[in-house]
C-alpha positions as CSV (number, residue, x, y, z in Angstrom):
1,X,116.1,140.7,-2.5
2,X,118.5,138.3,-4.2
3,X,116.3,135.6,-4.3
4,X,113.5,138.2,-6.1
5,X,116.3,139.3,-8.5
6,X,117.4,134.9,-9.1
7,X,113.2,135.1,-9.8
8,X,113.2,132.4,-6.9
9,X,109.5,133.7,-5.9
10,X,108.9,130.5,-4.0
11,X,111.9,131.2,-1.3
12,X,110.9,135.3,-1.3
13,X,107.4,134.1,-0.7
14,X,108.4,131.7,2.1
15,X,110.6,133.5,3.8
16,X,109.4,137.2,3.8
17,X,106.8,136.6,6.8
18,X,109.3,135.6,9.4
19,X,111.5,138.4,8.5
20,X,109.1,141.5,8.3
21,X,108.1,140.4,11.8
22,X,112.2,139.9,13.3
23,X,112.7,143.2,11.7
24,X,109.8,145.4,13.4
25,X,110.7,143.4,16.6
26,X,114.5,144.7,16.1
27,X,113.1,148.2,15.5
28,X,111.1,148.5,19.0
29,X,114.0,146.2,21.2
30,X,117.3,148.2,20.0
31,X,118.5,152.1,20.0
32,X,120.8,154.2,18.7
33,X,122.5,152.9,15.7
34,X,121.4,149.5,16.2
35,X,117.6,150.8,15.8
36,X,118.3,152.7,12.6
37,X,120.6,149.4,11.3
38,X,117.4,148.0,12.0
39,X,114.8,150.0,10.5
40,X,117.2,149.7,7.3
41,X,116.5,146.5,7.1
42,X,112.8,146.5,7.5
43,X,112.8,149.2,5.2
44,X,113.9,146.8,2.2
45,X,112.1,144.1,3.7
46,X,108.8,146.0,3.0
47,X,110.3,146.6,-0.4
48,X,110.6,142.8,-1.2
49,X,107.2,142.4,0.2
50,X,105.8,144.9,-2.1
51,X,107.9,144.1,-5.4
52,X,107.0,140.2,-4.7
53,X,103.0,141.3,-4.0
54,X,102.9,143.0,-7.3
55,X,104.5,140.3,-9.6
56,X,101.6,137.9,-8.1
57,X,98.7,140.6,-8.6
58,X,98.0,142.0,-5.0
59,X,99.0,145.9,-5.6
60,X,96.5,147.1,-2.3
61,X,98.4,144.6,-0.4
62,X,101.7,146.2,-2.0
63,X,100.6,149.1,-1.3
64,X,100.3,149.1,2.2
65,X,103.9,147.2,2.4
66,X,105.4,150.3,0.7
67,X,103.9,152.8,3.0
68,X,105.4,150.8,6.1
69,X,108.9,150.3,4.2
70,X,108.5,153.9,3.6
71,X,108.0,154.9,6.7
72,X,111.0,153.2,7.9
73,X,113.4,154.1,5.5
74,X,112.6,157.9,6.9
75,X,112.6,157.0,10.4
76,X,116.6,155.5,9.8
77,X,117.2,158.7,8.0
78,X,118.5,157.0,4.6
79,X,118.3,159.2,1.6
80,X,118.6,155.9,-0.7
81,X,116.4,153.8,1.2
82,X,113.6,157.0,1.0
83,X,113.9,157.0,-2.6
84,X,114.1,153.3,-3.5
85,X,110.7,152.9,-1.0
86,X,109.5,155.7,-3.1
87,X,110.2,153.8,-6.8
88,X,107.8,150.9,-4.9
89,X,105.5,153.5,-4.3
90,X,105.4,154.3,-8.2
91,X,105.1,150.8,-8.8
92,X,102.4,149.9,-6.9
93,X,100.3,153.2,-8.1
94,X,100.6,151.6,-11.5
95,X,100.1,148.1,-10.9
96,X,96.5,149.9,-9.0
97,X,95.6,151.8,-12.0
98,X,96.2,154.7,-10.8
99,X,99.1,155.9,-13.2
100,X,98.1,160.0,-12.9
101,X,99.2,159.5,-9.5
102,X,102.0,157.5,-10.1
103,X,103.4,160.5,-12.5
104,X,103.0,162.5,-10.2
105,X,104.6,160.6,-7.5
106,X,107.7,160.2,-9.8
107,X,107.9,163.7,-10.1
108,X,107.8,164.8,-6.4
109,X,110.0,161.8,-5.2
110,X,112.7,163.0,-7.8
111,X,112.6,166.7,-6.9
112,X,113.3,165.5,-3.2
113,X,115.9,163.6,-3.9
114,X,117.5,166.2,-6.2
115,X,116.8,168.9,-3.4
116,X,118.1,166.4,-0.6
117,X,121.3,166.6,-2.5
118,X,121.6,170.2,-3.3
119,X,120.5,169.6,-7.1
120,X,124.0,166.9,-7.3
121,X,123.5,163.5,-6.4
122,X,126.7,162.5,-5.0
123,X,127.3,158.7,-5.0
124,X,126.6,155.3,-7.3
125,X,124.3,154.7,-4.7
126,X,122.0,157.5,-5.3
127,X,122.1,157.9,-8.8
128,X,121.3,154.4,-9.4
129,X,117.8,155.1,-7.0
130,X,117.0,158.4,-8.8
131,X,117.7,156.8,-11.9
132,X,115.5,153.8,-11.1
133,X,112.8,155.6,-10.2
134,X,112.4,157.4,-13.2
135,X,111.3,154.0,-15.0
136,X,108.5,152.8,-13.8
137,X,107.3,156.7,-13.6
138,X,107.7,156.2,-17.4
139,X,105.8,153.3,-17.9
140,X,103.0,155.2,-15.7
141,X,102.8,158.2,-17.7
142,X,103.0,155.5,-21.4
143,X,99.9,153.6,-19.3
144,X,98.2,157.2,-18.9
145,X,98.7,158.2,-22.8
146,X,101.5,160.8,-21.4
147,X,103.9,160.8,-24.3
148,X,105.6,163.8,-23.1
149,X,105.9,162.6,-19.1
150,X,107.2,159.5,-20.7
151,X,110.0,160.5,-23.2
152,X,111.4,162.7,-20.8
153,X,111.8,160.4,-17.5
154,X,112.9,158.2,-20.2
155,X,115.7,160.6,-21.4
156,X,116.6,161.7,-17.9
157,X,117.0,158.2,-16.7
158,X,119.3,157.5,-19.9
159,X,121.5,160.4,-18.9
160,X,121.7,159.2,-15.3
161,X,122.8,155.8,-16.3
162,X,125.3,156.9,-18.9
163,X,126.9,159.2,-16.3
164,X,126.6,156.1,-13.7
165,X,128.5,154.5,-16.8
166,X,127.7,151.1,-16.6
167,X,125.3,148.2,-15.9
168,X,125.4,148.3,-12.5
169,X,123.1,146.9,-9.4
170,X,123.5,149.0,-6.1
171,X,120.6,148.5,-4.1
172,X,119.6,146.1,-6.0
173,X,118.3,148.8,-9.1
174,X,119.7,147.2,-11.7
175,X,120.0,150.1,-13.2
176,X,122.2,151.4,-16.0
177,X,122.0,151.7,-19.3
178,X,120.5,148.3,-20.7
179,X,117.7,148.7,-18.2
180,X,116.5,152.2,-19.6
181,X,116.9,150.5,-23.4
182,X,114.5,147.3,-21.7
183,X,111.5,150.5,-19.9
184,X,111.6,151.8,-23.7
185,X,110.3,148.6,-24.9
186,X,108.2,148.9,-21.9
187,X,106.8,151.9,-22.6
188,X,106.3,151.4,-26.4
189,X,104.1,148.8,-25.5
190,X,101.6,150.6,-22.9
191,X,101.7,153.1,-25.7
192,X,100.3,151.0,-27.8
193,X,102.6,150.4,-30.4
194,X,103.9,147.2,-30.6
195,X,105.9,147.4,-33.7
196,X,108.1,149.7,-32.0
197,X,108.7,147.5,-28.9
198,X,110.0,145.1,-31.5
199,X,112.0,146.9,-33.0
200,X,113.6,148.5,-29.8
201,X,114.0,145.0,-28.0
202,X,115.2,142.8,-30.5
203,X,118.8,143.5,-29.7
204,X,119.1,144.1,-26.1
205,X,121.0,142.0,-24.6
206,X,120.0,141.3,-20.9
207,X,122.8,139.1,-20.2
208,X,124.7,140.9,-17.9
209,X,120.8,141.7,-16.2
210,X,119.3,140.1,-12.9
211,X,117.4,137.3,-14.2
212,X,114.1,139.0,-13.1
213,X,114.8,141.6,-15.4
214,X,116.0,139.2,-18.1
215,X,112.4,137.6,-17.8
216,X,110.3,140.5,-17.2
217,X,111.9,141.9,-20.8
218,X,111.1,138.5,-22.9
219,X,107.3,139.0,-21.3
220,X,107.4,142.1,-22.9
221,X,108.7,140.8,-26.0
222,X,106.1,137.5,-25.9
223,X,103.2,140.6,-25.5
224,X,104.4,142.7,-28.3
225,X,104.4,139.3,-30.6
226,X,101.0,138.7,-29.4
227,X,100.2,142.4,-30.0
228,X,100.9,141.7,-34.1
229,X,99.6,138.4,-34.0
230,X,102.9,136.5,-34.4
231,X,102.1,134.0,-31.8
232,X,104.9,131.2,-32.5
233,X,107.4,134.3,-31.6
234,X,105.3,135.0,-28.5
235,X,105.0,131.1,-27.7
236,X,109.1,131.0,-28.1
237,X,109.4,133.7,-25.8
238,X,107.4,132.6,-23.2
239,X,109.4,129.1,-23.2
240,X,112.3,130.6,-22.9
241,X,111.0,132.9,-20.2
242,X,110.0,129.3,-18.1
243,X,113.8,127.8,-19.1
244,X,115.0,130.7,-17.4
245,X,112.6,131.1,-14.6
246,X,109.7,128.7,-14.5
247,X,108.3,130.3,-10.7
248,X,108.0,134.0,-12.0
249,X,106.6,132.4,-15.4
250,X,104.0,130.0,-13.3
251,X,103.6,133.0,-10.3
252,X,103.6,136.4,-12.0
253,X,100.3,138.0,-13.3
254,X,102.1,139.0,-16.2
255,X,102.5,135.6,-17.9
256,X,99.1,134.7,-17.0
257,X,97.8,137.8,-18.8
258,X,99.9,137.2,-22.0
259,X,99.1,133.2,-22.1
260,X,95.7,133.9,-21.6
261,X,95.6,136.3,-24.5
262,X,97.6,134.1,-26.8
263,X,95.2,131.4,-26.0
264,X,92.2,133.5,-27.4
265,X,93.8,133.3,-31.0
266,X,92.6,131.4,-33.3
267,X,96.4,130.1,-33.6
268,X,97.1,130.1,-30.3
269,X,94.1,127.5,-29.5
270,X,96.0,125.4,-31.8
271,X,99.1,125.4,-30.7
272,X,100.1,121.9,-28.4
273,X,103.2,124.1,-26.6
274,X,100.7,126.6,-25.7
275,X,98.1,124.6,-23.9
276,X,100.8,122.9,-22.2
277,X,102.4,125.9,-20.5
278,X,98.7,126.9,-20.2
279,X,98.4,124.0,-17.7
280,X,101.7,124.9,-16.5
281,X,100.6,128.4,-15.4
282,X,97.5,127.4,-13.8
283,X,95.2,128.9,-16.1
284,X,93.4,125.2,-16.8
């Protein structure tokens, strides 16, 4: 998980089949508190297979990672494990195309978790998981033309992070405040408005962000440029997207979505930067 968050996809990639298979043999050799230790573990295992599978455009394969990280995280009994496999779950709705379903999977996950807890959630923990998984079930409801769905995960999430009180990264979320202002961006964009992504993300500053976030929010930015037509700005963007992180920039199906649109401007097919990272991303 800190390699996904350092955007080192390569090591996640390489690494992540020997360790989903060490952690379901742990699962069936151990008991008692070793077994649920265990099933922890495979439980965000599964999660890293699933966030990884999504960045590089397999969301069925994501899919089924969820539901087995999923399953684990109930089998240990972990409340934030549950609801973080859950927030994968949305993800990988969305990243489908089924965003109806991911709404509504937002909504149910988060009225467990606030029932779990008696209507309080109780640590940092928790609220950053419930606060978390209000974003991508933002973005979900933006992607289905749900305004309403939208602006209020939106505003619930800000109110969780503001009573979190700061940037924070339990479980690896990072989720707090500058996160929610980065899924407005996001969600200005599915909505189709591009001008207002602009506007929103402009001044965000990310520094104090995972780098995978950090990169994820200058895609978002390079699309919204693209969006208006400003394709220098976009270009910029995207550089300073590979400076940062070039495997998520060559890997993620993201970038080659946004390069490939860029490229189908008139300016874009002139521009000598562009065709390079073009070749870069593997879309030559």
């Amino acid at each position: 998980m800190n390699a996904y968050q350092a955007s080192d996809y390569d090591r996640v990639l390489r690494r992540l089949p020997d360790l989903l298979s060490q952690a379901q043999t742990a699962v069936r050799a151990y008991e008692g508190g070793q077994r649920r230790r265990a099933g922890a573990l495979l439980a965000v295992a599964c999660q890293a297979c699933a966030m990884i599978l999504t960045k590089v455009g397999e969301p069925d394969l994501a899919w089924i990672a969820t539901d087995r990280g999923m399953k684990a995280a109930f089998d240990c009994d972990d409340l934030a494990l549950q609801g973080s496999l859950m927030r994968s779950g949305v993800h990988s709705l969305h990243s489908r195309g089924q965003h109806e379903t991911a709404v509504a999977l937002t909504g149910e996950a988060a009225s467990y978790l606030r029932r779990q807890q008696g209507g309080r959630l109780s640590t940092a923990r928790l609220l950053s998981v419930y606060g978390t998984l209000l974003l991508p079930g933002a973005v979900a409801a933006a992607r289905n033309g749900d305004r309403a769905s939208a602006a209020e995960y939106l505003d619930e999430a800000e109110r969780i992070a503001f009573q979190l009180g700061r940037d924070a990264n339990h479980l690896w979320t990072a989720f707090g405040p500058t996160n929610v202002a980065l899924h407005r961006v996001t969600v200005a964009a599915s909505l189709g408005d591009p001008r207002a992504a602009l506007e929103l993300g402009v001044g965000v500053n990310t520094v104090a962000l995972p780098r995978e976030r950090r990169v994820r929010h200058l895609f978002d930015m390079a699309g919204a440029f693209t969006d208006v037509n400003e394709i220098p700005s976009a270009v910029e963007h995207m550089l300073e997207a590979e400076r940062l992180a070039a495997s998520q920039v060559h890997q993620h199906v993201m970038s080659h979505q946004i390069v490939g649109r860029m490229m189908r401007t008139k300016s874009g097919r002139r521009d000598r930067r562009l065709a390079d990272l073009a070749q870069r991303v593997g879309i030559f």
